[in-house]
Structure formats: structure tokens, C-alpha cells
C-alpha positions as CSV (number, residue, x, y, z in Angstrom):
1,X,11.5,-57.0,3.5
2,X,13.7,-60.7,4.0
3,X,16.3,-58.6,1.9
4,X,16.4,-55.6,4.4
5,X,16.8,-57.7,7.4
6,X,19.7,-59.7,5.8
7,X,21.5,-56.7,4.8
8,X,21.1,-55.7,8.8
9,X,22.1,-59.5,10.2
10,X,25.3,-59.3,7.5
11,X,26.1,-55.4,9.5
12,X,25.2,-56.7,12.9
13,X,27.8,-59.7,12.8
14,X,30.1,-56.8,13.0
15,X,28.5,-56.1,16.4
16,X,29.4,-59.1,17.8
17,X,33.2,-59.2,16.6
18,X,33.6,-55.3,17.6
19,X,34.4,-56.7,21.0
20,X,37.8,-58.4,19.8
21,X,39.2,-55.4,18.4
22,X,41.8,-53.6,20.2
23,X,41.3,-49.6,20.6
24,X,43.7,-47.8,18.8
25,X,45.6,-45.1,20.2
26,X,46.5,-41.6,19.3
27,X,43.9,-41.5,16.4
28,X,43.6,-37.8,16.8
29,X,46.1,-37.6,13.8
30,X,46.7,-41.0,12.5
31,X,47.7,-41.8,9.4
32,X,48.2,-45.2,7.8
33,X,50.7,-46.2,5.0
34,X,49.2,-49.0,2.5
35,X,51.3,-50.5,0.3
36,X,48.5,-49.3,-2.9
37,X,48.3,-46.1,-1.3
38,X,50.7,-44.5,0.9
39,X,47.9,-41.9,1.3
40,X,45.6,-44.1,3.0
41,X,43.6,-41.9,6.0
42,X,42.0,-43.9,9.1
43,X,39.0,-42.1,10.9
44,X,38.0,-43.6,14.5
45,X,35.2,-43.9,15.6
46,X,33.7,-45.6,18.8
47,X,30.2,-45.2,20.8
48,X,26.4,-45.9,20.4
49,X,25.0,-49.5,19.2
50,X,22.0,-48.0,18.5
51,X,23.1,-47.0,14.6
52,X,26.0,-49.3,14.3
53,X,24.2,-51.1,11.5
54,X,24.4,-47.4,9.8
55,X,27.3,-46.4,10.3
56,X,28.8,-50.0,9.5
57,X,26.5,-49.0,5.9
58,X,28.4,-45.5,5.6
59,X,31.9,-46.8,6.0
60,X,31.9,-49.8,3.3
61,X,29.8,-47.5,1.2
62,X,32.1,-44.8,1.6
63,X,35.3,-46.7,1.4
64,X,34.1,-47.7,-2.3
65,X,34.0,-44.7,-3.1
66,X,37.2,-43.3,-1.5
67,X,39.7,-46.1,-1.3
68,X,42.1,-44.1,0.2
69,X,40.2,-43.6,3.7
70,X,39.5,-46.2,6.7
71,X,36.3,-45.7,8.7
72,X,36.9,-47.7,12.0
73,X,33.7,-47.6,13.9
74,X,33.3,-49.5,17.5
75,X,30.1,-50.1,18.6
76,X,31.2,-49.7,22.5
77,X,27.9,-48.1,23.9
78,X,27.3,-44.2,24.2
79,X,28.8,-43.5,27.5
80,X,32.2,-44.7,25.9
81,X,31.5,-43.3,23.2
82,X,31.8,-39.9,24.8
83,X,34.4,-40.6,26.9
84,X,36.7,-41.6,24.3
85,X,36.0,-38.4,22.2
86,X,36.4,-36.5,25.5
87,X,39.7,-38.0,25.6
88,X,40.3,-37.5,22.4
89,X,41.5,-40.9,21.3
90,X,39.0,-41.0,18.6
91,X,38.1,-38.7,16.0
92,X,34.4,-39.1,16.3
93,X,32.0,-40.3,19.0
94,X,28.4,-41.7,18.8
95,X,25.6,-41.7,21.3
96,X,22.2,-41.8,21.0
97,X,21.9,-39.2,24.1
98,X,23.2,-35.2,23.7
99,X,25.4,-34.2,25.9
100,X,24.0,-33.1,29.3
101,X,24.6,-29.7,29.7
102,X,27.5,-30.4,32.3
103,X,29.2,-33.1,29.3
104,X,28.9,-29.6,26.7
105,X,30.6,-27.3,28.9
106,X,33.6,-29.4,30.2
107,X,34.2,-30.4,26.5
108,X,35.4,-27.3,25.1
109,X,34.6,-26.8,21.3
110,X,32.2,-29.8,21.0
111,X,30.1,-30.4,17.7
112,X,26.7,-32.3,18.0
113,X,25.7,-33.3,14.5
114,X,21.9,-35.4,14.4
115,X,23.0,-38.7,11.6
116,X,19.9,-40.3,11.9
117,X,16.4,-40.8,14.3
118,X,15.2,-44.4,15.4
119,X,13.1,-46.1,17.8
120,X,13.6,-48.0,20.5
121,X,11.1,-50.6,21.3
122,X,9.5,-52.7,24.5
123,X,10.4,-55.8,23.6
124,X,9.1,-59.4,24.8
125,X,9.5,-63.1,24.4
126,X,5.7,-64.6,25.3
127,X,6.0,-68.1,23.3
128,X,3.2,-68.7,21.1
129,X,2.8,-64.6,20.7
130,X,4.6,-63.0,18.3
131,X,2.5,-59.6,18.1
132,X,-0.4,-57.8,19.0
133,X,0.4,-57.2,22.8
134,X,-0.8,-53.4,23.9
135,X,1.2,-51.5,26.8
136,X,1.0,-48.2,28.3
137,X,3.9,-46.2,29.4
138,X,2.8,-46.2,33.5
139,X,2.5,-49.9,32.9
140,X,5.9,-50.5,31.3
141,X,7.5,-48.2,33.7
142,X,6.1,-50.4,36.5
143,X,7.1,-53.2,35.1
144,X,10.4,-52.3,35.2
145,X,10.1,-50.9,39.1
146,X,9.2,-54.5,39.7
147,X,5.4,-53.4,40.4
148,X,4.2,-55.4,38.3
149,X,5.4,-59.0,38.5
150,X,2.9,-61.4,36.3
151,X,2.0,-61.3,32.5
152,X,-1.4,-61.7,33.6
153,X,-1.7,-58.9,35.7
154,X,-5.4,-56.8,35.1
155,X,-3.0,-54.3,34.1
156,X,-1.8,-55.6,30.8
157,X,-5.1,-57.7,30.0
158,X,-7.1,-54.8,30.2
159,X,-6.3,-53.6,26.9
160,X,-5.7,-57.0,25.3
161,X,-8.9,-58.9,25.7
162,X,-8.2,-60.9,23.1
163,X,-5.1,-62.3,24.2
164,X,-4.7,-65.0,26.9
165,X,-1.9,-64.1,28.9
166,X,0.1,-66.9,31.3
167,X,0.7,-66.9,34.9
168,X,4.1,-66.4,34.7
169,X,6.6,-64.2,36.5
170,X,8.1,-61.3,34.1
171,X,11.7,-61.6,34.1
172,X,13.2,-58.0,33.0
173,X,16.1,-57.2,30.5
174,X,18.1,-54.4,30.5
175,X,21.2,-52.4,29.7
176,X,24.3,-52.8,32.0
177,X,26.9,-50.6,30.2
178,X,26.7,-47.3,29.6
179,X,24.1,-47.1,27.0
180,X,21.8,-43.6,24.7
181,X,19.4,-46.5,24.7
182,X,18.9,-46.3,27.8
183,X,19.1,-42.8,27.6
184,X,15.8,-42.6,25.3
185,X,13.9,-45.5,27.5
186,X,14.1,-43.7,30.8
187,X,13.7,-40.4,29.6
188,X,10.5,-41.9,28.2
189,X,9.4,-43.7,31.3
190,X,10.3,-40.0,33.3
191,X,7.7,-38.4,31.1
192,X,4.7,-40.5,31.4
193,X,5.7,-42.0,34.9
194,X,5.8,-39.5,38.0
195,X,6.9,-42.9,40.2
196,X,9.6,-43.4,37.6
197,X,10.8,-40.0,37.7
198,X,11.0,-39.3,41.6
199,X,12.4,-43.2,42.4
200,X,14.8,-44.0,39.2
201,X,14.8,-41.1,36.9
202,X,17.0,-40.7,33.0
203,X,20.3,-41.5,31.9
204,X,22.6,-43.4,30.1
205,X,23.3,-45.8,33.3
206,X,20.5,-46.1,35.8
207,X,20.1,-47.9,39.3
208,X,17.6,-50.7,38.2
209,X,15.1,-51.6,40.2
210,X,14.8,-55.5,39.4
211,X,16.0,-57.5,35.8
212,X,19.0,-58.8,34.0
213,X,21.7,-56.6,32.2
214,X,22.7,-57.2,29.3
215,X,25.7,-55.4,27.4
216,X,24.6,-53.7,23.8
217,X,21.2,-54.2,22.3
218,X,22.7,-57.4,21.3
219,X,23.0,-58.4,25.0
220,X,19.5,-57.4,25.8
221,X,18.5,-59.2,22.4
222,X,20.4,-61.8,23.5
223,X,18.6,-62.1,27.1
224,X,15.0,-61.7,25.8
225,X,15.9,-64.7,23.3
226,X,17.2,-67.1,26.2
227,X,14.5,-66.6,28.5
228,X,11.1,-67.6,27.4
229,X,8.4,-64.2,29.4
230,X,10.9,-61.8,29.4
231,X,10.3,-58.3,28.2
232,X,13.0,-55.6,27.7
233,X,14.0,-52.6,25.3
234,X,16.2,-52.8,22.2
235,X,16.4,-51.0,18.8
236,X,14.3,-51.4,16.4
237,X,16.6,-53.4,13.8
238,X,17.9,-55.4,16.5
239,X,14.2,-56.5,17.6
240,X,13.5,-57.4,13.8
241,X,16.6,-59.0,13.3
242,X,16.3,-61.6,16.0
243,X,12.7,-61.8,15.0
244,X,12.0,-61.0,18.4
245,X,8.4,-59.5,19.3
246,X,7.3,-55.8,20.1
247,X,4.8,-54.3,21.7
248,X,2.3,-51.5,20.5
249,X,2.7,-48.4,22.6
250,X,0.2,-45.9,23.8
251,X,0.9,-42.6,22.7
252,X,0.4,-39.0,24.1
253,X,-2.8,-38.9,21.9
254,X,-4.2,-42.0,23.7
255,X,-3.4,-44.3,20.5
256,X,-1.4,-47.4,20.8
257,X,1.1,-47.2,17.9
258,X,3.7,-49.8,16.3
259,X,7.2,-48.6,15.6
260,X,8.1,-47.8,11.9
261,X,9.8,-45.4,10.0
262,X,6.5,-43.3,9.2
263,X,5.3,-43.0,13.0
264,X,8.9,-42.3,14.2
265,X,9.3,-39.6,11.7
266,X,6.1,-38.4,13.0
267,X,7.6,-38.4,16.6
268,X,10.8,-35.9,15.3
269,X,8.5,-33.4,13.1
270,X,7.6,-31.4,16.2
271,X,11.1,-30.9,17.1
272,X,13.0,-30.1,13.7
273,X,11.9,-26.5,13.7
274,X,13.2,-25.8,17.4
275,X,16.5,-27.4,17.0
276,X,19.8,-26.0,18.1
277,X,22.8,-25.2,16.6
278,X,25.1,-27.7,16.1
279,X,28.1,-25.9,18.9
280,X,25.0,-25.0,21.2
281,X,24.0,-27.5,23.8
282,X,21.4,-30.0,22.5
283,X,20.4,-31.3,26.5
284,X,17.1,-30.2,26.4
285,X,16.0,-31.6,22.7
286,X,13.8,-34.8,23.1
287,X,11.2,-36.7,20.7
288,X,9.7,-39.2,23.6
289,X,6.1,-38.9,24.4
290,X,5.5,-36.8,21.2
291,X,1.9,-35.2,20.1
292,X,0.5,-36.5,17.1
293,X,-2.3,-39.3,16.7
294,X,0.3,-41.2,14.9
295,X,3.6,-40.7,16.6
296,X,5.4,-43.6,18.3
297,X,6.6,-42.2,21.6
298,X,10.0,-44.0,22.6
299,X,12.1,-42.8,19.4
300,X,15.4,-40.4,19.4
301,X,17.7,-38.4,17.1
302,X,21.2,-40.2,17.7
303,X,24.1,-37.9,17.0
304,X,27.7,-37.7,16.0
305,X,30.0,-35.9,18.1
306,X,33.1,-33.9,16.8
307,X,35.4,-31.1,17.6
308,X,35.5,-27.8,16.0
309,X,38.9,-27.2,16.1
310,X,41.1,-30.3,14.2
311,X,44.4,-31.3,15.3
312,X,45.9,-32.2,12.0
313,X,44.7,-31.0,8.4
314,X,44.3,-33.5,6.4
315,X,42.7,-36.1,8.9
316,X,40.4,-33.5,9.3
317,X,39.4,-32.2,6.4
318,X,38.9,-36.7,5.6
319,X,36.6,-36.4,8.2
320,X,34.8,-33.6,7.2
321,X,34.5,-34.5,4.2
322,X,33.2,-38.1,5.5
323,X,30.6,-36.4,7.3
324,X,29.2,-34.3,4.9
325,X,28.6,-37.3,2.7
326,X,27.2,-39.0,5.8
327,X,24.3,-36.7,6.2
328,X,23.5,-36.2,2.4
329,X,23.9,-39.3,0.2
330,X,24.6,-41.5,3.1
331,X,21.0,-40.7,3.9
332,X,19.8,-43.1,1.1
333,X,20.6,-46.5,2.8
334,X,18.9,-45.1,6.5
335,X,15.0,-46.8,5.4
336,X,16.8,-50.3,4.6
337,X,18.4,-50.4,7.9
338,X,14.9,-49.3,9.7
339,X,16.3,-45.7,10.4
340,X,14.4,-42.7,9.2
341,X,16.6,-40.3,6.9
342,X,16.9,-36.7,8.3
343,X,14.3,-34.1,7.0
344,X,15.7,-31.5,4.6
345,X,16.1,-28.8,7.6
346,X,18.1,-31.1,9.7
347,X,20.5,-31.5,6.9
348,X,20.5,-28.0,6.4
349,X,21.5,-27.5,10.3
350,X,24.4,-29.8,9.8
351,X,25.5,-28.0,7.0
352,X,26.2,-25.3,8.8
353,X,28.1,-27.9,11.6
354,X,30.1,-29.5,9.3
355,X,31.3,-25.4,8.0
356,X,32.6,-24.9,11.3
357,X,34.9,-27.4,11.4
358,X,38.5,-25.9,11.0
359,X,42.2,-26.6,11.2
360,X,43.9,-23.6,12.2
361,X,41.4,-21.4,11.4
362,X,41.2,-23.2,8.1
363,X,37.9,-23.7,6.9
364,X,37.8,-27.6,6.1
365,X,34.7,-27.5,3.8
């Protein structure tokens, strides 16, 4: 376990330096001399923090096996993310949100291929407490409407009894950029909270009711670290990481469930077998609030976003071919990083993605 969560700190000092790197432009068809390879292919790609500890995985992994290609990832938050592939000055985007349906149909000849499914957690910084703590989803969702302004309201130590909770204000964290993070929190809180629903509602940027944003999970991390009875919502990886605590959530079943691989799989069976395809619109597909006695309800696919048609041959036949090892063997290094690997008929799905993926009419795979 101490040897997962190092591999994850060593990819998440990337996070932190992704910041200082300047986007490149015109990427749609770049490529890159090297003085040991004059072949040497650069794929771009910028968006969710959610699975930048994966995809930070995939491309050293990748690179080791094809020296020849680049994979230049930028963990700059979904929204970017799909602006930037909307623009077209990367090759791939990243967000943990599918398109809405108004995002599918002004982005003509869109891909959405699923990489990997995670959980987000409610995370909190209660000195002295490092787990145990039991929330429902109408009491986190009033939390974050500022309803509910002390740890030791009757709300929250109703189902702890056995935890003595302070007197202390809550001070809330959240997301200030752009983020599928928030995506997959709000559309939670929408499901189980009708006051959520009608006053704040889903998306990747909300109007907050009270709190502190934060950019990135790392900025939320950051936040819950800094300020001693502060509770917000980050990744899963980035919440063991930072050692930071997270609470048990009550489920659709009436269960409170931890976050793991197992219960966030269990969240995501329901859903494989209704899936879209890959160049349909995926708007409507979500895993929050999930049936099953032992399915953790704040968890998400997160995709990667591409375009049918490629600009320039062998850029994209590098990508392709970068994608379809992404979703099979790639797969293997998801449970170290505290992602769960796609089921056999998701991979199958983006099988069929990755085939349309063309140059001219050119199939690329």
C-alpha cells in the first residue's frame, strides 16, 4: 500500500509543475525532429486533474516502449480541457464530464472514449479524526449551501454517536476553475438533494453558495490541509496522497460506504450495458447515486475526447495507436493509482471508437 501511494506522490509532483509549462501551439499536426530520431511524434494533450496520475502512468510507460513518440499531457482542469480540443490546439482532451449535449453538437465529429472510472470523495480535516465520520448526501449538500454551519450540528452526530464532534464553524473547499470534478459532485448532490437541484444545480463551474476555491484537486487538497475543520471534495488518490481524511457515504440502498476500487466498480456495473457509442452523445450517462448495497455513490467514468476525422496521417495514426494501447494494456497500472480498470465491454465499446478514427477516409487501426 506505502508503495502505491509513492508511485502516485512521484506522478502528482507533475501536477504541481504542469502549471509552468507553456501550451504549445498548432499541435494538430506537429512533429518534432530529435537528434536520435528524426521521427520523433508529439501527441498533446490537456484537461481533467482527475486521472492525471494515469495518464502521467500511460505516457512514461508508453514512451518506453515507443521511443519515438512524446505524450505531453496538461493537467489544466476539464473545462479547458474541452476547450482546447474544441479549438483544436491539442490532439486529445480530458474531462471527467461528457459533453453536454449542446458541447456534442457544436463539436462536429467528436469521439468520447471512457479511459478509466474513479471516485471522488467528501473530504475533511477534523484534527485528532482521521476516519470513521458518516454523512448523508442531503447533509453534505447542505453543507455546502451553507445550511449547515457547525461540525456539531444534530445533523452529522446523529449517525456518529461515537464520535465527539467540536463546536467549530465548517469552513468549505471547493473548485474555482473549470473542473469534471465538480461535474461528478454536483450532479451527485442534484440527485439526492431537491434544494440543491432547484437553488445550485450541476456542472463543471457552479455559483457556490459559501467556501474557499481552490484550483485542481491539488488546490482543494491544498485548502483542506491549511485549514484545520474544513471539509471539501477531491479524488480519491489525491485524498490518500495528502493522507487527508474521507468520509463514508450513504448510498441509494441506505448503506454508508467507503470509496475503493471494489464499491466504485460496483457503482459503473449498472451502466456498462446501456452505454453509448463512442460518436453518440454520452450527456445523459451517470454512475452517482447508484443501486447496489455496496456501491459508493459519488464515482464517474472520465473520458478522453478525440476527433474522427485526423488532420495529418501519421500524427494520427501515433495517436491512435496510443489510445488503443491506453485502454488495453494501459489498463494494468489503473488499481495502483486507485482507478478501477474498464470491464471487458467497455474496452470492447472503445474498440469500435478507436476503428473510426480516420485520415482521409483512411482507416488508422
Amino acid at each position: 500500500m506505502k508503495k502505491r501511494y509513492l508511485i502516485i506522490f512521484l506522478i502528482l509532483v507533475g501536477v504541481l509543475l504542469a502549471g509552468c509549462v507553456s501550451k504549445p501551439a498548432g499541435v494538430q499536426t506537429e512533429t518534432t525532429t530529435s537528434a536520435k530520431d528524426p521521427r520523433t511524434i508529439t501527441i498533446i494533450g490537456a484537461g481533467a486533474t482527475f486521472p492525471y496520475p494515469l495518464l502521467s502512468k500511460w505516457s512514461s510507460e508508453y514512451n518506453k516502449l515507443n521511443p519515438n513518440i512524446q505524450i505531453n499531457y496538461q493537467s489544466v482542469g476539464s473545462g479547458a480541457g474541452i476547450q482546447q480540443i474544441t479549438a483544436k490546439t491539442v490532439n486529445f482532451g480530458a474531462t471527467d464530464a461528457p459533453l453536454t449535449e449542446q458541447e456534442f453538437l457544436s463539436v462536429s465529429g467528436i469521439l468520447q472514449i471512457p479511459e478509466t472510472i474513479g471516485a471522488v470523495v467528501v473530504a475533511y480535516n477534523l484534527p485528532g479524526l482521521q476516519k470513521g465520520v458518516k454523512l448523508s448526501g442531503d447533509v453534505v449538500a447542505d453543507i455546502f449551501l451553507g445550511k449547515i454551519k457547525k461540525w456539531n450540528d444534530p445533523r452529522i452526530t446523529s449517525p456518529n454517536p461515537d464520535i465527539q464532534f467540536p463546536d467549530k464553524d465548517i469552513i468549505v473547499a471547493h473548485r474555482s476553475d473549470g473542473s469534471g470534478t465538480t461535474f461528478v459532485f454536483t450532479d451527485y448532490l442534484t440527485a439526492v438533494s431537491p434544494d440543491w437541484k432547484s437553488k445550485v444545480g450541476k456542472g463543471k463551474s457552479v455559483n457556490w453558495p459559501v467556501g474557499l476555491g481552490g484550483k485542481g484537486n491539488e488546490g482543494v487538497s491544498g485548502l483542506l490541509r491549511q485549514n484545520p475543520y474544513s471539509i471539501g471534495y477531491v479524488e480519491l488518490a489525491f485524498a490518500k496522497l495528502q493522507n487527508i481524511a474521507y468520509a463514508n457515504i450513504k448510498n441509494k440502498a441506505g448503506k454508508f460506504i467507503e470509496p475503493t476500487l471494489e464499491t466504485t466498480a460496483s457503482a459503473a456495473a449498472g451502466a456498462v450495458p446501456n452505454l453509448p457509442a463512442g460518436d453518440a452523445s454520452w450527456s445523459s450517462v451517470s454512475i452517482v447515486d447508484a443501486p447496489g448495497d455496496n456501491s459508493y455513490p459519488i464515482g464517474s467514468f472520465t473520458y478522453l475526447l478525440v476527433y474522427k476525422d485526423q488532420a495529418d496521417l501519421t500524427n494520427g495514426k501515433a495517436l491512435a495507436e496510443f489510445l488503443w494501447w491506453a485502454v488495453h494494456d494501459g489498463q494494468k497500472y489503473s488499481s495502483e493509482l486507485l482507478y478501477v480498470p474498464l470491464p471487458d465491454e467497455i474496452v470492447s465499446l472503445n474498440e469500435k471508437t478507436i476503428r473510426l478514427m480516420n485520415f482521409n477516409g483512411q482507416t488508422l487501426i
